[in-house]
Structure formats: C-alpha cells, structure tokens
GUVO-42504 format. One record per residue (C-alpha): residue in three letters; y, x, z. Coordinates in steps of 0.25 Angstrom, whole numbers, plus 5000, padded with zeros to 4 digits. Each point is the difference from the previous one (the first is absolute). Example, Ala and Ser with C-alpha at 12.3 -4.5 7.8 and 13.67 -1.06 7.14 Angstrom:
! GUVO-42504
ALA498250495031SER501450064998
//
This chain:
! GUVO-42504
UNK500050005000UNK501650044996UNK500750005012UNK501549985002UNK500350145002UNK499450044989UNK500749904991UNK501350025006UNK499950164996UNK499749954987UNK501249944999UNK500850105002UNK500550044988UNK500749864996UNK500650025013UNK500750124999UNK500349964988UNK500749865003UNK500450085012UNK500950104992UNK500549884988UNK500749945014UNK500650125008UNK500450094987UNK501349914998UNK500249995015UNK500550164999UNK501449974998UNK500049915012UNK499250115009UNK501150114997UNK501249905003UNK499349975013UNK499750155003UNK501450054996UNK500250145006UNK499149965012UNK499350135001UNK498949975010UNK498949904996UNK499249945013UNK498549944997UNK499449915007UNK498749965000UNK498549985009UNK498550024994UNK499950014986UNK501349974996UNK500450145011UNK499350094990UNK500749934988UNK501350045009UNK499350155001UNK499950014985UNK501549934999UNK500550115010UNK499650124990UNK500349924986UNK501449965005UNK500350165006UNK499450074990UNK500649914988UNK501349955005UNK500450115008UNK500349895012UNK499550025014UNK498749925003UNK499549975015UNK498849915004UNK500649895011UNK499250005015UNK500449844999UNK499750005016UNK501450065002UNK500649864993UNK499049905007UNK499750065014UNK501150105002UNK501049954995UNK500650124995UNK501450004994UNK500350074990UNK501150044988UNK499249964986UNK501249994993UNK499850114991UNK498649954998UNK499149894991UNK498849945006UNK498849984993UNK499049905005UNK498649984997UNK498949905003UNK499349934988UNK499949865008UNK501750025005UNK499649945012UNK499550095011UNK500949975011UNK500350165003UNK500550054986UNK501049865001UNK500350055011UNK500450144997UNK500649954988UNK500949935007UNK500250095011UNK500550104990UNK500949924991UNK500649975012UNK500250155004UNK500850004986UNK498950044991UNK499949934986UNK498549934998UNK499049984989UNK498749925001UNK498850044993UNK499049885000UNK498949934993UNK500749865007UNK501349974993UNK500149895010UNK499750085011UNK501050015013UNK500050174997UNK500749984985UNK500849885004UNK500650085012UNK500250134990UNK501350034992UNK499050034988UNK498549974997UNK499250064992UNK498849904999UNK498950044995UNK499049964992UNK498750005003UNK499449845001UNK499449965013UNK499150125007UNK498849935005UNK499350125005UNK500350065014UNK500050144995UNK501550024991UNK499650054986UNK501049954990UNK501149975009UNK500050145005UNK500050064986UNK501249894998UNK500850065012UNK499750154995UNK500649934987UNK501249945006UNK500450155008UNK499850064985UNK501149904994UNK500750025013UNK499950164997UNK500549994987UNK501249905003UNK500650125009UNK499650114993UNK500750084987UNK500049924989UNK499650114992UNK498550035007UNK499749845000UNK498749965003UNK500049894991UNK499250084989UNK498850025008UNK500349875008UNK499549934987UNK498750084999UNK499749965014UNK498949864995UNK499550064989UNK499550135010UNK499449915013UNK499349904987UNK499350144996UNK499650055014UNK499449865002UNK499349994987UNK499550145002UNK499550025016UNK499950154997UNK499250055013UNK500249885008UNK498549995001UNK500050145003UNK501049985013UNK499349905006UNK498550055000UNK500750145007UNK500949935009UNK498849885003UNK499150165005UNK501150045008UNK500349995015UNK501350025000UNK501249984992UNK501550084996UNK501049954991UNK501150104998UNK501250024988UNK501350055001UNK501649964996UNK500049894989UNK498549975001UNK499949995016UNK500449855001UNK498849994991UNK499050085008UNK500349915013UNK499749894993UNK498750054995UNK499750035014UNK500549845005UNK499249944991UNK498850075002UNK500349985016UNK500249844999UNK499049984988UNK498950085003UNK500250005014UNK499950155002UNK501050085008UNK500650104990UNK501250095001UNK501150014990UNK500850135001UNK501050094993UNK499650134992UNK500750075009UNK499749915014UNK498650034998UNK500150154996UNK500650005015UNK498849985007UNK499049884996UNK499550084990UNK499350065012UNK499049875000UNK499850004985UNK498350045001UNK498849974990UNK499949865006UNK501649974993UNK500449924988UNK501650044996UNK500749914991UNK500950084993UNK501349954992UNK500750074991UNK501149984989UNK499750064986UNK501350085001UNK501150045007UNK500150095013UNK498749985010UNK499049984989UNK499750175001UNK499949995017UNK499249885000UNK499150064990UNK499850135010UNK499649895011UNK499049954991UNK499350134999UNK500250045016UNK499349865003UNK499050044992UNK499750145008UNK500049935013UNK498749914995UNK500649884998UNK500149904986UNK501249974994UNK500649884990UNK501150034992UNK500949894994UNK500950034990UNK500550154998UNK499950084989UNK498650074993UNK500450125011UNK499849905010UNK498949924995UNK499150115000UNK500150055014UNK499749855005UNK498449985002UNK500449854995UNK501249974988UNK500749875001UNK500650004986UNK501549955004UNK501249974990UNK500950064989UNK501449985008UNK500950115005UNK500150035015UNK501049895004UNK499349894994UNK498650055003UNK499749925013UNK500049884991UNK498850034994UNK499450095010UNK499749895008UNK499249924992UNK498750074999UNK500150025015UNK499949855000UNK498949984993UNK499250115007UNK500349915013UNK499749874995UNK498750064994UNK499650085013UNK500349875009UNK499049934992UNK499050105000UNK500150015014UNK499849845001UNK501449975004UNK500949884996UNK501350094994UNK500649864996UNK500249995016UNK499750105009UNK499849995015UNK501249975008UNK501050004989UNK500949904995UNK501050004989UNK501349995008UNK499750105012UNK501249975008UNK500250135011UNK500449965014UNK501149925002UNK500149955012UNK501350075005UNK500749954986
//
C-alpha cells in the first residue's frame, strides 16, 4: 500500500513549482518591506526550525544581511524587551497556528520589527497577523512527518534570499531548475535502496553536513527520529569533529550530506574517509564523484549550486525514511506521539 507520505514527496515538484509562480512576484513587496533593515530574525520550531537553519546561511551568504535563529521563550515566558527596529522577522509554521511562533510574531512587531509569515494556511492567525505572507503552496499535508511543505519553506527562504540580494547573482535561474531536478531524483531512487539496507544493520546512527546543507542534515536526523523511532544525532561537520566523533565505531551508520560545489564539499569528503578508518559505514548524499567514492553507500542528490541544493538534497533522505519505517513495520503516515500541529508549552503565554 502508497502511504501518505510517500504521495505527499511525490508531490513535491508541483509544489515547488506553484510555490515559486506565487512568491517570484512577491519580491518587490519583500524588498520594500525590508528597506535598509540589516538584521533578519527567524522564527521557527521542528521542522520548520531547520528551514529557519538553511534561511539563516541563504539569506548571510546571498544577501549580505545578518541572520539570527530566534529563542521564541525570550517573547512568551521572558518577556524580553528588545529594539528590533532595525530588523525584519520571519516567521515559519506550515499550519500558522502554533500558538508560540503567533506569539513571537507579535512580541516582535511590537519591539518595532517589520513581519513576514511563511504558511501553507492563507487564513491562518500567523499570515493575518504579519505585515506580508508569503503563503505557500503546497495543498493539505496529510501526513504527520512534513515533506512538501518543508521543501515549500526551504523555497520561500530561496525567493526570500533572492529579493534581498544583488540583482545581478539572482537566484532565479537555478530557481527554475529546482522541479525539474527533485522530478528526476524521485523518478531515479539512486542508492535509496542501498541506505536503507545499511542503516536498517546499523545500531547507531549520525547525520552531519556543514553551512548551507546543515539545515538539511537536522532534518534528515528529525525524521529518522519521529518516523523511524530511532534516536539519531544531527551534528555540524565541525561539531562533530570536536568530540562525537569519538563514539563513531563498527556498529555506526553516518549519514553524510553534501552540496556538489561550493566550499565544504572537500572537508566533508576528508570526514567521509576518517569514518571510514574508524570502522564505521558511511552514506553519502549528494556531493561530488570526489565524495561519492569515499562513501560506502552513494545517494545520488541534485544538479543545483550550493545555495539551492538543500532543496533537492532533501528528497532522497525522504524517501530513505519513508522506505525504512515501513521495513521496520511502522506507520510513517502517523508515527507514535505526534500530531500535525505540536504546540510547545504555553501555559505562561
């Protein structure tokens, strides 16, 4: 049997599709907005967090404006005050309705900060309380694990990225390429088999990437967490250089994520071969053939540049879980103690 998650990853290149034809011509409205506001604030739990993570480096590395993660405690329990006048807040949930991203939506517009909503609910209490939302595509998400509203988010950071940056590195380009690239990595599987008979042997489990891809690789480590119901670490290159590495034995699986260019691809690479020497197996997604060969496992990810990789990067991860849920005869249509809008405490609100 097709479960949900399953159909809702297929669907994902419609959805990033529709999701760019209705946030491109939001741009102009995005930079307006902005102004000269040179700090961007992102805010964002679960899921929709490590959207925020990728956000954070798209946004630095291509616009050249500062990018910081929000600790949404400080505006619902703290009640911090702070001067945000010289930032825009971003605000991520796919329903638009758990009650503490509202709230630190609204905490911050009124600590002088201007708001964007990005939401798969246009009449959610998130975009009705924002100066601009960017809603997004993606159709009802029936399944509990987020797979194309994720992918959506990631999307409406990259529009978001290329509004503020310099018009002449637009993303726009590659933007387009983006369906046609997740269409083949669906259509083609390459090594998803592969990943999940090493990582269904394996008694323990890593995820690591670095700067643009990071977001992805906590992701990758969430869903295998909440789908497969398997505690799994997702760490920084460089995090787990500094220590962790020390539990890497014969009886580890390391989920490696790489980009096909840029800056990281050659260290992440070097990792790849030191996981190797310390006996345990390795799967690499994405990279380059460099990469690839020092992985025991290829995950073959997209044709896209650094800043847009995460957008594919993603997918074969989320086929890999969906597949190894099932093989371990779990429902990843609903797994155990989740539901689709997890509000965090709010009992002090």
């Amino acid at each position: 049997m097709t479960t949900r998650m399953a159909m809702e990853i297929a669907e994902q290149p419609d959805t990033i599709a529709a999701t760019l034809a209705a946030l491109l011509p939001q741009r102009g409205e995005l930079r307006r907005l902005a102004g000269d506001r040179r700090h961007l604030l992102l805010v964002a739990r679960g899921t929709s967090d490590n959207a925020g993570v990728y956000g954070r480096y798209v946004l630095e590395v291509h616009s050249g404006r500062g990018a910081s993660l929000a600790a949404p405690s400080l505006a619902t329990h703290y009640r911090t005050d702070r001067d945000l006048s010289d930032t825009l807040a971003v605000s991520l949930s796919q329903s638009g309705s758990t009650e503490e991203i509202v709230a630190t939506q609204e905490w911050a517009a009124a600590q002088g900060a201007r708001t964007v909503a990005i939401t798969n609910v246009a009449d959610s209490p998130l975009a009705a309380g924002a100066d601009l939302a960017l809603v997004l595509q993606a159709g009802e998400e029936l399944a509990v694990p987020a797979t194309k509203s994720y992918t959506a988010q990631l999307t409406a950071m990259a529009v978001l990225a290329d509004a503020l940056g310099p018009p002449a590195a637009g993303l726009e380009p590659d933007l387009a390429r983006v369906p046609e690239e997740v269409a083949g990595l669906l259509e083609q599987r390459r090594g998803v088999d592969a990943a999940v008979e090493l990582l269904g042997g394996a008694e323990h489990t890593l995820v690591t990437g670095r700067g643009l891809v990071y977001g992805t690789a906590l992701e990758i480590a969430l869903k295998l967490e909440e789908t497969c119901l398997e505690p799994v670490r997702g760490l920084s290159y460089a995090d787990l250089r500094h220590g962790p590495i020390a539990v890497v034995d014969d009886a580890t699986a390391v989920v490696l994520v790489a980009a096909p260019d840029g800056p990281l691809v050659g260290g992440m690479t070097d990792l790849a071969r030191d996981i190797d020497h310390l006996g345990a197996r390795s799967i690499g997604i994405g990279g380059d053939t460099g990469f690839a060969a020092a992985c025991d496992v290829e995950v073959v990810g997209p044709d896209l540049p650094e800043t847009l990789a995460p957008l594919g990067l993603i997918v074969p991860a989320q086929l890999l879980v969906e597949e190894l849920a099932r093989a371990r005869g779990l429902d990843p249509d609903a797994p155990r103690g989740l539901s689709k809008v997890t509000q965090t405490d709010t009992s002090e609100q």
